[in-house]
Every structure is written in C-alpha cells, then in structure tokens.
N, C-alpha and C positions, 0 to 999 in steps of 0.2 A: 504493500500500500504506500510506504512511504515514499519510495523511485519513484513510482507512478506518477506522484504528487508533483514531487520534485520536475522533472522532467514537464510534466505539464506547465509548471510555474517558468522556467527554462525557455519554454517556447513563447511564452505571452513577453517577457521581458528581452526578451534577446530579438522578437522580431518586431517592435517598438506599436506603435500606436496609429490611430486614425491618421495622422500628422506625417506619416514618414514615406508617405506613397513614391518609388520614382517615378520618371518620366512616365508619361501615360502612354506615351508610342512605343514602349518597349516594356511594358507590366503585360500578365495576366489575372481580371480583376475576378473572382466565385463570390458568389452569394446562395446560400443556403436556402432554399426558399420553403423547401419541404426537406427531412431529414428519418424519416417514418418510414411505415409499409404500411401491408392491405389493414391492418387492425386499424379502425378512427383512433382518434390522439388528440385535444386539444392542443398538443404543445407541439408536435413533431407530428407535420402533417405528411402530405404524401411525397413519394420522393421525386425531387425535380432541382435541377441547380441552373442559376444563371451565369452564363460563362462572356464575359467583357474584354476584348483585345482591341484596343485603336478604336475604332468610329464602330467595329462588328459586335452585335450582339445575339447568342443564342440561348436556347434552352437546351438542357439534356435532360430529358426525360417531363411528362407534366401529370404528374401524382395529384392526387383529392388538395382541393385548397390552393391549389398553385396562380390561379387569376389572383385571388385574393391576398396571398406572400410579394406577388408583384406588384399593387397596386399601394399594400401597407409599405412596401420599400422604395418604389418610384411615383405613385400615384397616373394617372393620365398618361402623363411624357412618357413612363415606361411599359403601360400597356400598349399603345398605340405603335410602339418603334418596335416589337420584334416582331418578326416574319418569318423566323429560322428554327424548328425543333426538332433537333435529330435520338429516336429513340432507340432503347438497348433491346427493347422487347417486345409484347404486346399485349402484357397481364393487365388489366384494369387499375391497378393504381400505379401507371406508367403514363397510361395515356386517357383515360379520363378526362384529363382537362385540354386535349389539344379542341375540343370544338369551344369551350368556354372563353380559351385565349383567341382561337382564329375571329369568330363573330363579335367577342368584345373591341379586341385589338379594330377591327372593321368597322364594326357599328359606331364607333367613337373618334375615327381620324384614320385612321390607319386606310394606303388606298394600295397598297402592293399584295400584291397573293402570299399568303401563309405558304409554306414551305416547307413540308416531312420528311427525311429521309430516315428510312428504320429496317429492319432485315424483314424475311420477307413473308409477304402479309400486308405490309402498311401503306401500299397503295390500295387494295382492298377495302379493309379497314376505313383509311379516309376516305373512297370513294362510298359507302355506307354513312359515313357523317354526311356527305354531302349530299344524300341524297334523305337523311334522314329531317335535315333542317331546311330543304329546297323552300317549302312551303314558309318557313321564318323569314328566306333572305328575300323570297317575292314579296311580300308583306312589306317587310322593308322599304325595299326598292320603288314600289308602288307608291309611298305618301313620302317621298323623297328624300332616303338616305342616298349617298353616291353609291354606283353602280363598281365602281373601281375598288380592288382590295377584297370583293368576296370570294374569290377562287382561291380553293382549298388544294395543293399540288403536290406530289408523289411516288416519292422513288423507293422501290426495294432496293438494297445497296448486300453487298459480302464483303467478307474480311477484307483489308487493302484501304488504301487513301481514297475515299471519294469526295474530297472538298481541297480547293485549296483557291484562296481569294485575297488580293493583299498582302499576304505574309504568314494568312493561319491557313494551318493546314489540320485537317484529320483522318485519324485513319481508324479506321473500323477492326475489332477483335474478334475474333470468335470466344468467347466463354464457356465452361459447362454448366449450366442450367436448363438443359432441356432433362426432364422425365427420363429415370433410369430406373433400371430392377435394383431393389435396395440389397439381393444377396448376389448378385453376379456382377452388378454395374454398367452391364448391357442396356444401349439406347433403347426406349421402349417403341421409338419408330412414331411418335405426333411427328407431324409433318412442321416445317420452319427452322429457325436457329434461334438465338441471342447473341448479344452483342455487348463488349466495355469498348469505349474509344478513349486514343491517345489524341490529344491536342498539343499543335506545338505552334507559338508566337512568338519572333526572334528571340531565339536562345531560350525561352518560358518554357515548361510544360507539363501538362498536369495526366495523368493517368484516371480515368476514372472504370471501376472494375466492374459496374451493373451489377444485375443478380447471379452470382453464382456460387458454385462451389469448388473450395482450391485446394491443387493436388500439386504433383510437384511436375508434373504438365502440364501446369496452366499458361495457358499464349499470355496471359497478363505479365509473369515473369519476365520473357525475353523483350517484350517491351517497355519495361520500368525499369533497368539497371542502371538510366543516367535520368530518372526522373526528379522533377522537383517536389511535386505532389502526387502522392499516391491515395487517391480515396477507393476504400473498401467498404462492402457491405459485411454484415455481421448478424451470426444469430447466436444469443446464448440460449440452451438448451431449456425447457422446461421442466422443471421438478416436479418429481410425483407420479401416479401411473391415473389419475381421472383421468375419463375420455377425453375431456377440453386438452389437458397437459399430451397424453397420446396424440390427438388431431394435430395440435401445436406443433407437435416432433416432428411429424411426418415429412415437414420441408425441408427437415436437414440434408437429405439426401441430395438437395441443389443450392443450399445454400452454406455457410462458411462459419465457423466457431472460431471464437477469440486463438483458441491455439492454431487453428489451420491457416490463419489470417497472421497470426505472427511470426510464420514459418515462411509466408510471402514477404514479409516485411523486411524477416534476416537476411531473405536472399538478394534483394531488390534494394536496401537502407537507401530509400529516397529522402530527399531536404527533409520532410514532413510528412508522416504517416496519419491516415483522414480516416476515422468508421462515421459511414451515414450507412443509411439505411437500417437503422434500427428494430433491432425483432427480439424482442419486443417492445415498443417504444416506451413504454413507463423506467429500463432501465436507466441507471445513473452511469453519469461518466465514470465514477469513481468502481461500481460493480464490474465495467466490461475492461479499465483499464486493469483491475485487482487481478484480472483472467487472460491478460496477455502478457505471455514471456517475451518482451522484448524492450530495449533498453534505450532504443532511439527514439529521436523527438515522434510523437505523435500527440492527438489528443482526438477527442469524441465531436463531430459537429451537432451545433443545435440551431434549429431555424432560423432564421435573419443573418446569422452568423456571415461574415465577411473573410475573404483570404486574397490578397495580393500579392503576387507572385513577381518579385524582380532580384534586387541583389540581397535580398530581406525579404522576408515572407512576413506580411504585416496582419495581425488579425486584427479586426474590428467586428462592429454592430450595423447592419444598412440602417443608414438614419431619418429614410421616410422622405428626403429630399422634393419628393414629386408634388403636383398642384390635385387636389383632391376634391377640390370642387368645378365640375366639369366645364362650365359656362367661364370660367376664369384658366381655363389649361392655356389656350392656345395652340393647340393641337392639331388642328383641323386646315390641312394644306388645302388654300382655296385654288 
C-alpha cells in the first residue's frame, strides 16, 4: 500500500500542474470523459476518452454519459467541433452515444458529417443509426435546422495505420476480447474482431488497450515498448460464489486482472501507466493499485481527469471552459 501511495504522489508532483502545459503544436492533450463499463456508475461513466493534438480533435470510444462529460468539460464549443470517433468494439457501452454526439454535435452548429471508423460491423451499425433517426433528422430539417453536418459516415478499418492527417497518425491493434472457451481458449467463432489503437503526435504517444485480455501475446506489447502512455483496462475479480459475483466472473475470460495488466506494464514500462475502464466501477484507486505488482509511475483514471503529454506528463481536472448557454455559444457557422 504504501509504494503505491508513494509512487502515485511521484507522479502528481513531478508532472506539475494545470500551468505547465508545453507548446500546444507538439503536446498530446486526454481527457477522461467516461472511465466505467456496462455496470451504471454515477461517478465513472461509460468509457470514452477525448484525444487533442494541434487544431485535431477525436473520441475513442462513446460509452453511457459521454455527450454529457463533453458538454460538463467544453460546453457548446466542444460538442459542436468533433466529427471524429474511432471505436475499439461494438459492445453497447462503447458506442451508445455515437448517435447522441453525431445529432447533438449537428442539431446545434456543427455542419461536417460525423465520422466512424471501428472494426468490422460499424458501418453496419451506423448505417442502422441512420436509419433509425431518418424520421428525427427530416423533422428537423423541415422547420429549419441546416441540412449540412447530418451525415453519419463509415469505415470498417483492420489492424494497421488507417489515419494519418497533419502529423497524427493511428494505427489500429488487434486485441483479444472476442469470446473464447474458458477451458481450451479456442475462439468461439462470433463473427468480427476488437481493436486498442496507438496514437502518435510529433514524438507524443499514447497506447490505448480497449477491452481485452492480456497474455504474453498480446499485439498491445510490441506496440508500447517506447510509449508514453499506456492506458489499460482492468477487472478485479468478484468475491464470493452468489450468482451476481459468478455472472460478474464470467468476463474475465476477455478481460485483464491487476496482475495480468502488471505483467504488461513490466514488459512495456511506459512514461505512465493508465487503468480506465473500471470493473467494477465502485473500486478505489487505492484497492486496484494495492493488486498491482508493479513499481512504475502509474495511477487509476477518474472522469474529467486530464493528461498532457509533452516533455512532462501534466495531470489536471477539464475545467468546464465551454459556453453552456446555447443562445450565447456562438457556434453556429453562418
């Protein structure tokens, strides 16, 4: 407990404050915006992070609450500006809110087409949003919202780089969390993949690992041995044999324990080691660091939480910056 402590306390101190941002053309800015899974959470919603390089803004991933995390951390200005959400999977508190942000982001200023790319399925998928809200956006459009910015757009994508714009680039991973026999470990054969992507912004870059579970083949390895941030998902085990605690278990099969996640961690010792995606989200930072053997900076993310990435890794709090009364945004490109 006490390392833990310590080392957490290490990281807040040593990578300074709101204050100590570097240049903004050469940072990569995260913002926490959900830190959760499928269980509801007032405090760790669903999972979804916002990723900031130069003028580019994306999501990964848009979990339960995620319009909402946006709008508490930028108000207007920042629902309106993204267009970009690239997903790891296709579980429901992943994507959930990509029609929440496409039609909000839209209906309030926003005139460019939303933009998915996710493995495969998520042109599917969003074509089924779009087809599911047709009757909303004609409504709309009818008593004169603008016509421009409601197309919803769509790439299945595979392992490999498929973006690169400006100076960020990403590259797409294959993970294991698809469905396995929990005594052989043989693919159960659902049709699809998942995905963690590498982001890299001159010389920045962050790893982010989706949902899975890690082995000592995990593709997330060989792409994090010169990272700067490495965020991982995490599930600590349920106690006890009730059916709730049994049902609960049953994901461990795809998903990762404090020890299997610290075993990535030694091999990988990125700047700073990240668990979001919390399972289950009532724990405390102090429970799931108490269950990782490892000795390098890391710490637990919690919602709104902030991380900049340059010659210092600066934590902070998004501080709500945005205009939250819509008629006063100035949003709306005429």
């Amino acid at each position: 407990m006490k390392g833990k402590v310590l080392a957490l306390i290490t990281i807040v101190f040593l990578y300074g404050s709101n204050n100590l941002y570097p240049a903004a053309e050469d940072i990569i800015k995260l913002t926490f915006l959900g830190t959760g899974a499928p269980r509801p959470s007032l405090t760790r919603y669903g999972p979804s992070i916002l990723v900031e390089a130069g003028s580019q803004r994306l999501l990964v991933d848009a979990g339960p609450g995620m319009r909402e995390r946006l709008f508490q951390a930028g108000g207007f200005e920042l629902l309106t500006d993204i267009n970009l959400i690239i997903l790891t999977h296709l579980h429901f508190d992943h994507t959930i809110s990509v029609p929440g942000l496409w039609l909000t982001g839209w209906l309030f200023g926003r005139k460019s087409p939303m933009t998915v790319y996710g493995p495969e399925g998520t042109a599917s998928m969003m074509s089924n949003f779009e087809s599911a809200y047709a009757w909303d956006i004609r409504y709309r459009e009818v008593v004169g919202v603008h016509e421009q910015g409601s197309d919803l757009i769509a790439y299945d994508i595979e392992p490999g780089v498929f973006y690169e714009q400006d100076g960020l680039k990403i590259t797409a991973i294959n993970v294991e969390h698809m469905p396995i026999n929990v005594d052989t470990g043989e693919l159960l054969g659902l049709e699809g993949s998942t995905l963690g992507f590498r982001i890299d912004y001159k010389g920045r870059s962050v790893v982010f690992s989706g949902d899975t579970r890690s082995t000592s083949s995990s593709s997330i390895v060989e792409h994090s041995m010169d990272i700067d941030v490495l965020i991982h998902e995490v599930q600590v085990p349920a106690a006890g044999n009730s059916p709730e605690a049994q049902l609960a278990n049953v994901s461990l099969s795809v998903h990762s324990t404090p020890e299997q996640v610290a075993a990535i961690f030694r091999e990988t010792r990125p700047r700073l080691g990240v668990y979001s995606h919390i399972i289950p989200p009532e724990l405390t930072s102090d429970q799931i660091l108490d269950a990782t053997d490892y000795n390098g900076p890391m710490l637990v993310a919690e919602d709104l939480m902030t991380l900049t990435i340059g010659d210092e890794i600066t934590l902070g709090v998004a501080s709500g910056s945005g205009t939250n009364i819509f008629t006063e945004a100035d949003v709306v490109d005429q």
